[in-house]
TORZA-332194 format. One record per residue: x, y, z of N, C-alpha, C in turn; residue in three letters. Coordinates in Angstrom, 2 decimals, always signed. Layout:
<site n_east="X" n_north="Y" n_up="Z" ca_east="X" ca_north="Y" ca_up="Z" c_east="X" c_north="Y" c_up="Z" residuo="Ala"/>
...
END
This chain:
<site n_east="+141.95" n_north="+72.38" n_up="+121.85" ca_east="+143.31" ca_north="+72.61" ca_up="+121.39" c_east="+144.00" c_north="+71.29" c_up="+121.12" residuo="Unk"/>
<site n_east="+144.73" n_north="+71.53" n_up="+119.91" ca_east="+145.59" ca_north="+70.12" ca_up="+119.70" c_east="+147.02" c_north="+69.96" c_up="+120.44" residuo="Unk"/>
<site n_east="+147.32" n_north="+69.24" n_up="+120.98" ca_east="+148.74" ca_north="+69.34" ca_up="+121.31" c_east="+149.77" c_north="+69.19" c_up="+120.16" residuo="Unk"/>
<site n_east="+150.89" n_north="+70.37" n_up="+120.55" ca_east="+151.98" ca_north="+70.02" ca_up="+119.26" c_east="+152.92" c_north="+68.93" c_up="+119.68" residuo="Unk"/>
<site n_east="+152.74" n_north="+67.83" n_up="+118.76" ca_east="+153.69" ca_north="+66.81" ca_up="+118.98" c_east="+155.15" c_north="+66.71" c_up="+117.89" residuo="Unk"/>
<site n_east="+156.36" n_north="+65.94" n_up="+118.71" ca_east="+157.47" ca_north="+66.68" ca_up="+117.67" c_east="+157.63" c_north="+65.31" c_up="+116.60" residuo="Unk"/>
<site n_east="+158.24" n_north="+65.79" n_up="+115.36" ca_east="+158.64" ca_north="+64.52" ca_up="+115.04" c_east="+159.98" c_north="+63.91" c_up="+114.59" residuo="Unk"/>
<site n_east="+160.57" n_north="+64.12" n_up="+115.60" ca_east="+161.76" ca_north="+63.41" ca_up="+116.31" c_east="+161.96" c_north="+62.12" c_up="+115.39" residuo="Unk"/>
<site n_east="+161.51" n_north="+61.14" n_up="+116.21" ca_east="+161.40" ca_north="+59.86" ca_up="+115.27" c_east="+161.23" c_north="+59.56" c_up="+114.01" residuo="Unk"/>
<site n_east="+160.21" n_north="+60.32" n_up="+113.45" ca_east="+160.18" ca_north="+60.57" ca_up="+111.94" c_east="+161.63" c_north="+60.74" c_up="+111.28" residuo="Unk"/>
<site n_east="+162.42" n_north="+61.84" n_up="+111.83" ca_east="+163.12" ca_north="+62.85" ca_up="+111.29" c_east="+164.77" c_north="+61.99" c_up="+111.16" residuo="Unk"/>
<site n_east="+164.29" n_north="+61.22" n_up="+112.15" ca_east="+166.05" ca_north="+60.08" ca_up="+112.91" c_east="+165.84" c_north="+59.03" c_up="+112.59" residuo="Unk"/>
<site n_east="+164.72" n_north="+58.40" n_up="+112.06" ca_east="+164.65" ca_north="+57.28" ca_up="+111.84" c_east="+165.22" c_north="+56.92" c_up="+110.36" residuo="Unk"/>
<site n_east="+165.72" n_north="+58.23" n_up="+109.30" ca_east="+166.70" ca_north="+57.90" ca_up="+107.97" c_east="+167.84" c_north="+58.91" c_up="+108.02" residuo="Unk"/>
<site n_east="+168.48" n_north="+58.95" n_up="+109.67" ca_east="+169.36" ca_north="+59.31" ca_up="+109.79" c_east="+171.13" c_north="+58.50" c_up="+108.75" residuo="Unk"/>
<site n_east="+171.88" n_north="+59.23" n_up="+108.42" ca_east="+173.29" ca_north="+58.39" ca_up="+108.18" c_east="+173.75" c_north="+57.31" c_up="+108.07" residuo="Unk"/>
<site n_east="+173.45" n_north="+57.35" n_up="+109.81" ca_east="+173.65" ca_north="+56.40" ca_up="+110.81" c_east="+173.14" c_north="+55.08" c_up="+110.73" residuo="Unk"/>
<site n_east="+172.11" n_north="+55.22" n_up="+109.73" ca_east="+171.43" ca_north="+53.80" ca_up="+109.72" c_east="+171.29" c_north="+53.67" c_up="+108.42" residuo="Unk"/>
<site n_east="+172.15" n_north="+53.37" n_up="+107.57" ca_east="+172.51" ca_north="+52.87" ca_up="+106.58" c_east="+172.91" c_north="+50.96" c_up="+106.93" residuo="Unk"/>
<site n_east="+172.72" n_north="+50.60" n_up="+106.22" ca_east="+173.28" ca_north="+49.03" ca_up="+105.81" c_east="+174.71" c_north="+48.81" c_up="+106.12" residuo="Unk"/>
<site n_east="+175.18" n_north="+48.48" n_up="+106.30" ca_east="+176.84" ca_north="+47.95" ca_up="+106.84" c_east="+177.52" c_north="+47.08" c_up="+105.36" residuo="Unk"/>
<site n_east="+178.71" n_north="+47.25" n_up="+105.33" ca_east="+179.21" ca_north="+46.06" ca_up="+104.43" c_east="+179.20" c_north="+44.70" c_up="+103.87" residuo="Unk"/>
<site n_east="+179.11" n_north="+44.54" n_up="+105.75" ca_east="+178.74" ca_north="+43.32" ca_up="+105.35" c_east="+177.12" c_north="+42.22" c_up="+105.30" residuo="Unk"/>
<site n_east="+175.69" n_north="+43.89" n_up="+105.60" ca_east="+174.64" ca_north="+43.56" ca_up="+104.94" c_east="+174.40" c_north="+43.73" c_up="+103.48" residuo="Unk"/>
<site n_east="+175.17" n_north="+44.65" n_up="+102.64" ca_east="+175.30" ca_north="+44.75" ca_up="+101.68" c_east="+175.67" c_north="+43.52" c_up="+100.91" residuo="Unk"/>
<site n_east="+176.80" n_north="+42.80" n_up="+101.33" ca_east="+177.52" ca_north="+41.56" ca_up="+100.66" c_east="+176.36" c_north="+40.44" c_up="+101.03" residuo="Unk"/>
<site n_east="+175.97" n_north="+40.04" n_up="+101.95" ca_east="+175.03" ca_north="+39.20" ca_up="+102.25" c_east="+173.78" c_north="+39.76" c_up="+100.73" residuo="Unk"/>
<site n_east="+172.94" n_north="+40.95" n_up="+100.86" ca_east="+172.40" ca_north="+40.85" ca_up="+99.31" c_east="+173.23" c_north="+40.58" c_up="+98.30" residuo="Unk"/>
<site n_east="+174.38" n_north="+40.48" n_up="+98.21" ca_east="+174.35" ca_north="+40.60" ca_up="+97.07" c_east="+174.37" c_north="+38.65" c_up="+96.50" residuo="Unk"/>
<site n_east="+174.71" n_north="+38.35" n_up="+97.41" ca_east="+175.16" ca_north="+36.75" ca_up="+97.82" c_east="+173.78" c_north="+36.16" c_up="+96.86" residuo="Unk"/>
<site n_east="+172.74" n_north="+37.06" n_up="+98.03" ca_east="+171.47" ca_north="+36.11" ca_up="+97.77" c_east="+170.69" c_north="+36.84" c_up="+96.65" residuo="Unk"/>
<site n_east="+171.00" n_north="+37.74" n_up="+95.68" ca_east="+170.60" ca_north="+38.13" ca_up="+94.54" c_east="+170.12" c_north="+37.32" c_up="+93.95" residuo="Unk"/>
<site n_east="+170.59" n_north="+36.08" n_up="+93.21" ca_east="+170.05" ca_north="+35.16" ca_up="+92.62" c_east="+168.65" c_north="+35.10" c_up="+92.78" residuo="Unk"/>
<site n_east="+169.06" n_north="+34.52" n_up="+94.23" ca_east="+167.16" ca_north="+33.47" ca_up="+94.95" c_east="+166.20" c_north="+34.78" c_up="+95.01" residuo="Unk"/>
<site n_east="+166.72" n_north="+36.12" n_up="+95.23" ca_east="+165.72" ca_north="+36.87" ca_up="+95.20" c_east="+165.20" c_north="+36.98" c_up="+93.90" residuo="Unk"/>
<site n_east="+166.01" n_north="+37.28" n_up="+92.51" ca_east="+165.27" ca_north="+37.14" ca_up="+91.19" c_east="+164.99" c_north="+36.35" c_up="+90.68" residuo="Unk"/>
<site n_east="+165.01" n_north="+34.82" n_up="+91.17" ca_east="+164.18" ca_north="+33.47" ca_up="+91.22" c_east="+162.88" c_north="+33.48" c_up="+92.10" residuo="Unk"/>
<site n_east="+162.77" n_north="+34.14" n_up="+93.27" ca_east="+161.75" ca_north="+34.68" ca_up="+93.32" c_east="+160.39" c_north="+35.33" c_up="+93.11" residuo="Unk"/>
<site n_east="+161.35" n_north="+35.98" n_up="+92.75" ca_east="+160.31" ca_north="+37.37" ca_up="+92.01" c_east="+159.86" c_north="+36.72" c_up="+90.53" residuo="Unk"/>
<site n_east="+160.52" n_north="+35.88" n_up="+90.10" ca_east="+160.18" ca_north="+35.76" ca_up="+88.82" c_east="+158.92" c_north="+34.63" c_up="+88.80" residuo="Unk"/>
<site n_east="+158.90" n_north="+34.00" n_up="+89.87" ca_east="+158.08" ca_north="+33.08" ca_up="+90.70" c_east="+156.69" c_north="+33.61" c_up="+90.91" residuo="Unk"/>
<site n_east="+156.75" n_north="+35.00" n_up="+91.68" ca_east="+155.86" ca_north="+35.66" ca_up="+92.16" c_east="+155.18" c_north="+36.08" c_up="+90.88" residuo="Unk"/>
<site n_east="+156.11" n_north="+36.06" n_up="+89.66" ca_east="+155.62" ca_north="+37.07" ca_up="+88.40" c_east="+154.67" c_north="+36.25" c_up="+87.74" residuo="Unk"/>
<site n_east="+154.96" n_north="+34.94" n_up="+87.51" ca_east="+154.38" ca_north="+33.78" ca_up="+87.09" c_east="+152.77" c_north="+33.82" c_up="+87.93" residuo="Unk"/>
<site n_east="+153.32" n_north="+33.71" n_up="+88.91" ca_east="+151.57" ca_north="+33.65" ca_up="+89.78" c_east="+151.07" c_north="+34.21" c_up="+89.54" residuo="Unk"/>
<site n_east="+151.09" n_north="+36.15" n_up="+89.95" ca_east="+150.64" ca_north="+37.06" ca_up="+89.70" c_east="+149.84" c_north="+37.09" c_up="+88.19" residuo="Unk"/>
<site n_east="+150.60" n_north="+36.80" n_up="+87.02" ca_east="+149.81" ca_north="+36.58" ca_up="+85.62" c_east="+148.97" c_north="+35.97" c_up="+85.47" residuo="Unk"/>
<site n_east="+148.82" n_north="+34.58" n_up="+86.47" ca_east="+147.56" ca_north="+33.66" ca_up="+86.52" c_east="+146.12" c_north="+33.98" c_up="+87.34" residuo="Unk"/>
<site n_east="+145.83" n_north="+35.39" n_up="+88.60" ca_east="+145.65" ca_north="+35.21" ca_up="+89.14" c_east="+143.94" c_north="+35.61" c_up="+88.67" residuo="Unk"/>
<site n_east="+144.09" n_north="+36.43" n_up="+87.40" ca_east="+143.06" ca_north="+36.89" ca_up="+86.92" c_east="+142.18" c_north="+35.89" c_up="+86.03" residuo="Unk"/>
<site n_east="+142.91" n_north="+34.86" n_up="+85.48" ca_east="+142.56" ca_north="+33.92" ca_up="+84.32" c_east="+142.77" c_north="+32.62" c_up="+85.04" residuo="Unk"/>
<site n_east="+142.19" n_north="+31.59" n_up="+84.08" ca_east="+142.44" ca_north="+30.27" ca_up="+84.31" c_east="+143.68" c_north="+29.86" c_up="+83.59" residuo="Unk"/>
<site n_east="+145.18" n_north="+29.54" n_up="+84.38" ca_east="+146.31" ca_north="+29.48" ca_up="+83.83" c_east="+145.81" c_north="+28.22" c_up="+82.45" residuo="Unk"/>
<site n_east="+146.48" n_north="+28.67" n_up="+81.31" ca_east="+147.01" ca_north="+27.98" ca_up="+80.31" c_east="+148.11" c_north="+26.87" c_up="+80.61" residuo="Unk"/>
<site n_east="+148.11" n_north="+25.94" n_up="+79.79" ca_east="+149.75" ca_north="+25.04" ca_up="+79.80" c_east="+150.61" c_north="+25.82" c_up="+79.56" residuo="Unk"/>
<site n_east="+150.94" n_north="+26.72" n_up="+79.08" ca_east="+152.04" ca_north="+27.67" ca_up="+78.76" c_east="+152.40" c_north="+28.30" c_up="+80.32" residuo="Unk"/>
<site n_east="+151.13" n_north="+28.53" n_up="+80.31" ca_east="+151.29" ca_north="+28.90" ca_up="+82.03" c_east="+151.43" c_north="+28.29" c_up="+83.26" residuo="Unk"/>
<site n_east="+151.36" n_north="+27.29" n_up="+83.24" ca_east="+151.67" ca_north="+25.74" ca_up="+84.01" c_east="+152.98" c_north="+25.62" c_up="+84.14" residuo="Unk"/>
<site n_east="+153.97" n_north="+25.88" n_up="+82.75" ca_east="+155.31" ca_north="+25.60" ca_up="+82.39" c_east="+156.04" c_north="+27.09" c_up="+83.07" residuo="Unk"/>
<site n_east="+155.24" n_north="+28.09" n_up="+83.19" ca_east="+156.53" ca_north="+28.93" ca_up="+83.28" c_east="+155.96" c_north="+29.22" c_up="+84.97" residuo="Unk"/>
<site n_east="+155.44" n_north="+28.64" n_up="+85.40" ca_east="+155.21" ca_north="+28.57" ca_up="+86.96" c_east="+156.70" c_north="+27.40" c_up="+87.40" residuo="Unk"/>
<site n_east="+156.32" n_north="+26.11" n_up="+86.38" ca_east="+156.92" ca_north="+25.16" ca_up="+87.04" c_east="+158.52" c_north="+25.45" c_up="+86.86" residuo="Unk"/>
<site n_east="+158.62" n_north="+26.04" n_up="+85.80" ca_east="+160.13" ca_north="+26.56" ca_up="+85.41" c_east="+160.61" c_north="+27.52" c_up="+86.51" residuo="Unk"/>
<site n_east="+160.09" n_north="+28.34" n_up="+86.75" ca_east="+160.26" ca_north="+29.72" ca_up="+87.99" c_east="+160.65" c_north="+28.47" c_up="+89.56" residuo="Unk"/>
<site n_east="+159.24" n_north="+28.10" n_up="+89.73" ca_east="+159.50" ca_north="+27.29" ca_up="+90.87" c_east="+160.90" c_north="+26.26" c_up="+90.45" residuo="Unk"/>
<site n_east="+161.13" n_north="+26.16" n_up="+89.85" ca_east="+162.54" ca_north="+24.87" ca_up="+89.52" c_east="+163.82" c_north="+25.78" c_up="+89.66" residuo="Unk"/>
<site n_east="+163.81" n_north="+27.05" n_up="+88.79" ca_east="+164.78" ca_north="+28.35" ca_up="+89.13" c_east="+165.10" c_north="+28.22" c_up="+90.28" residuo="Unk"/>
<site n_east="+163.79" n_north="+28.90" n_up="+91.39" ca_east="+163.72" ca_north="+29.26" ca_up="+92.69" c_east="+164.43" c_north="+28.03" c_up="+93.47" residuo="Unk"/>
<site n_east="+164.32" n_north="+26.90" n_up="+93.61" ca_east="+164.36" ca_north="+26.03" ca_up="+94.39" c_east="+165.83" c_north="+25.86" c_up="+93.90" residuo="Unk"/>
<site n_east="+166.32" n_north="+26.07" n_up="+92.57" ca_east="+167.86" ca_north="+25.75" ca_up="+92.88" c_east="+168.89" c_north="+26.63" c_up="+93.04" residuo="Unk"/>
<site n_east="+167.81" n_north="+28.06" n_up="+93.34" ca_east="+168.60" ca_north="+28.86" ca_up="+93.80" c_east="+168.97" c_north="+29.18" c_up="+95.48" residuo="Unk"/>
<site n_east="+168.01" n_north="+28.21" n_up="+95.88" ca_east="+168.14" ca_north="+27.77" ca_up="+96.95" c_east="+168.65" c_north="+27.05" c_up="+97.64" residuo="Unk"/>
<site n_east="+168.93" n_north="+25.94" n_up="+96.58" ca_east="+170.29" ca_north="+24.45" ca_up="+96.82" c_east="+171.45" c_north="+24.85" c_up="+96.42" residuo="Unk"/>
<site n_east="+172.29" n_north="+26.01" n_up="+95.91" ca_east="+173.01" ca_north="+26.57" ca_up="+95.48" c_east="+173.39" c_north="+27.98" c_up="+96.71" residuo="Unk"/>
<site n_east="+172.48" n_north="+27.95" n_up="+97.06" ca_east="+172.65" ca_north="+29.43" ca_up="+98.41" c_east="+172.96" c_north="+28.48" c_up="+99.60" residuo="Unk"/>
<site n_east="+172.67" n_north="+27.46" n_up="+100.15" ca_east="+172.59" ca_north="+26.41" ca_up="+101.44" c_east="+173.91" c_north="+26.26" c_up="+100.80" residuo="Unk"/>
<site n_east="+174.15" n_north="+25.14" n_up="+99.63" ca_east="+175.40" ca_north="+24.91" ca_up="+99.39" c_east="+176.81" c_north="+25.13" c_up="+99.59" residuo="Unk"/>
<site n_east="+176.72" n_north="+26.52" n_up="+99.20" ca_east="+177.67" ca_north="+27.49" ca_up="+99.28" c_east="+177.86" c_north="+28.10" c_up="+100.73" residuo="Unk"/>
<site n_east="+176.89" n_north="+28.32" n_up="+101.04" ca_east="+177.21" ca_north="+29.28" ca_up="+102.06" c_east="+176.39" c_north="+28.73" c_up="+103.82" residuo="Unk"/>
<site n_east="+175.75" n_north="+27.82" n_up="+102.79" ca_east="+175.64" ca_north="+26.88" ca_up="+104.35" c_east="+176.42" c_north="+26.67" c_up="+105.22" residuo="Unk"/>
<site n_east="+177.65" n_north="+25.66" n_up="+104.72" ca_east="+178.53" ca_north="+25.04" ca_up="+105.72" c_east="+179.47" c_north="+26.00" c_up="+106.19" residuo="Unk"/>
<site n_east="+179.18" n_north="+27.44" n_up="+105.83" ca_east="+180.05" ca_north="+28.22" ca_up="+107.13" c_east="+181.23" c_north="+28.94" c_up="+105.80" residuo="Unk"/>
<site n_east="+181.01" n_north="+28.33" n_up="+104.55" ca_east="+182.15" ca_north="+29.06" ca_up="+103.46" c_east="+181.19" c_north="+30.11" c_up="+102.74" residuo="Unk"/>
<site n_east="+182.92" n_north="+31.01" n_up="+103.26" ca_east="+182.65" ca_north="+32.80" ca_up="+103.29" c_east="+183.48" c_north="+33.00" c_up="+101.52" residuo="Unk"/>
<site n_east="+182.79" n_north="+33.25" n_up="+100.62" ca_east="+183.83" ca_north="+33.91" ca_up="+99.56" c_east="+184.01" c_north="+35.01" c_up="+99.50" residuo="Unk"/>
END
């Protein structure tokens, strides 16, 4: 015989209640940027991973990574030293 187990946890774990707050919401939206400097990063790689990257493909790695990284000196910047907009 199997035991019936409940699923409680399953069922509460995308309760209401656990939604995102305001002010996790505002924090994404802050860091939107660096996330689609990211991704666009990741997108670059991902296209190379099958082939031997091209110079074309060299450039839009190094462009993504240059995005990314100043979307990162621009996120510290801002919101490093403790300023809330």
């Amino acid at each position: 015989m199997n035991p019936i187990v409940t699923v409680q946890d399953a069922v509460t774990a995308f309760a209401d209640w656990n939604e995102p707050t305001d002010a996790e919401l505002d924090a994404i939206d802050r860091e939107m940027p660096l996330i689609l400097a990211d991704i666009d990063l990741l997108d670059a790689h991902i296209a190379t991973l099958d082939r031997t990257p091209t110079e074309m493909d060299e450039r839009r790695i190094r462009r993504a990574r240059r995005r990314a990284l100043a979307a990162r000196v621009d996120l510290v910047n801002t919101f490093g030293a403790g300023v809330v907009a």
